[in-house]
C-alpha positions as CSV (number, residue, x, y, z in Angstrom):
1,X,-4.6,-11.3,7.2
2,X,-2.9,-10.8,10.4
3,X,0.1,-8.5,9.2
4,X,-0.2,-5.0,8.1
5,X,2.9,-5.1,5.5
6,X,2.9,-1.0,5.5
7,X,1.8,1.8,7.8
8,X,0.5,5.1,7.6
9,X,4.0,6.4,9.0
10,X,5.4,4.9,5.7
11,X,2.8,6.2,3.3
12,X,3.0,9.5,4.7
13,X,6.4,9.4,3.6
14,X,6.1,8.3,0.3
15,X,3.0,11.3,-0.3
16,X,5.7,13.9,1.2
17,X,8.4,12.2,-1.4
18,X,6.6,13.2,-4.3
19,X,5.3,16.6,-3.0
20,X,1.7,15.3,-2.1
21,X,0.5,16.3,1.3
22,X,-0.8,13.5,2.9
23,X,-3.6,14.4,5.2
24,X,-5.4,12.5,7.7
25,X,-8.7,15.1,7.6
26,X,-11.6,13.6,6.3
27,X,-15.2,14.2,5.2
28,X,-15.7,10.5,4.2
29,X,-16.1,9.2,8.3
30,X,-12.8,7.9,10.2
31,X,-10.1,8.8,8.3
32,X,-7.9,5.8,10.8
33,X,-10.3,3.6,9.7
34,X,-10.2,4.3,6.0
35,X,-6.3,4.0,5.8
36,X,-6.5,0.9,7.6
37,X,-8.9,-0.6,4.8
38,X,-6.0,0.5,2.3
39,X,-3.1,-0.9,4.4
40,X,-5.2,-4.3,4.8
41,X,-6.1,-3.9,1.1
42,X,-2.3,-3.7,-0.4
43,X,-1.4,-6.1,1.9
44,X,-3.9,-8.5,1.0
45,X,-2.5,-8.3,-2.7
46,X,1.1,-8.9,-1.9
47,X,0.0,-12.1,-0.2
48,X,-2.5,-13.2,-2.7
49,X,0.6,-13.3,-5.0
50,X,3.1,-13.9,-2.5
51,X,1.8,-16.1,0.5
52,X,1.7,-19.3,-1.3
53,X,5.8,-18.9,-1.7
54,X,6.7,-17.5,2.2
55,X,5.4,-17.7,5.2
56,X,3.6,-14.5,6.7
57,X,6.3,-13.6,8.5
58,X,8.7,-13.8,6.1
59,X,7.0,-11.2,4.2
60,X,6.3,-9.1,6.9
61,X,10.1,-9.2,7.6
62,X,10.9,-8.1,4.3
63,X,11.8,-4.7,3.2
64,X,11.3,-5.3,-0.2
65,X,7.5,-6.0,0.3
66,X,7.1,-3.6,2.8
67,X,7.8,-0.8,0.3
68,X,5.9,-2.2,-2.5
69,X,2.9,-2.9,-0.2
70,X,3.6,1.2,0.7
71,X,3.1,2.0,-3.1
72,X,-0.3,-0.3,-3.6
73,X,-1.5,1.3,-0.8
74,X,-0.7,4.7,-1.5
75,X,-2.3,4.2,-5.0
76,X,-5.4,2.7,-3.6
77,X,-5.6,5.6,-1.1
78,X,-4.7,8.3,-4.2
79,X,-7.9,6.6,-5.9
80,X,-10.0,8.0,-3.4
81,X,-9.2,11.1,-3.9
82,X,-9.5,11.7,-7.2
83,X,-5.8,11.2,-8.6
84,X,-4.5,8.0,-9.4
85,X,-2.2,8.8,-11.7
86,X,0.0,9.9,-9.2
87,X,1.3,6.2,-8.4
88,X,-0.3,4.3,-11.3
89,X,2.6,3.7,-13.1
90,X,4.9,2.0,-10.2
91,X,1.1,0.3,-9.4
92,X,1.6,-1.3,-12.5
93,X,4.9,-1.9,-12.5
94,X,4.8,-3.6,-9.0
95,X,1.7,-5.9,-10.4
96,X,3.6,-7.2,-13.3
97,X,6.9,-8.2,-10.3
98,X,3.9,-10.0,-8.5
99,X,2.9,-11.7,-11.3
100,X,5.9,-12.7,-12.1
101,X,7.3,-14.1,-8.7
């Protein structure tokens, strides 16, 4: 994958949007490193849906994947800690667009 189709800038805030604080401290190793695995992550399943239809850059151009890519990431990240029920219902409701496209 050589787009990121969210950043940390983004999903910090969506977590401040819904009253979370998103921190960067971590006790599980390089907390960089760990949001890049869920950046790549969510972006990895907009494309696996997606990248058959547009081209790479198209979908890196586009602010309508960029903010659902934002909202599998932030779930993916909310996992880790314990409380994905924070963003599991637009999770699901953002998987069932994909599917659909």
């Amino acid at each position: 994958m050589s787009y990121q189709l969210t950043s940390r800038k983004e999903m910090g805030y969506l977590f401040k949007r819904i009253g979370v604080d998103f921190r960067t401290d971590s006790d599980q190793g390089n907390c960089e490193d760990m949001l890049d695995f869920y950046i790549n992550d969510a972006s990895s399943t907009v494309v696996s849906y997606l990248g058959q239809m547009y081209e790479a850059t198209l979908l890196a151009g586009s602010n309508w994947v960029r903010i659902r890519a934002t909202w599998i990431a932030c779930y993916y990240l909310s996992q880790s800690g314990g409380n994905p029920s924070l963003f599991y219902g637009r999770f699901q409701s953002i998987m069932e667009e994909l599917e659909k496209a």
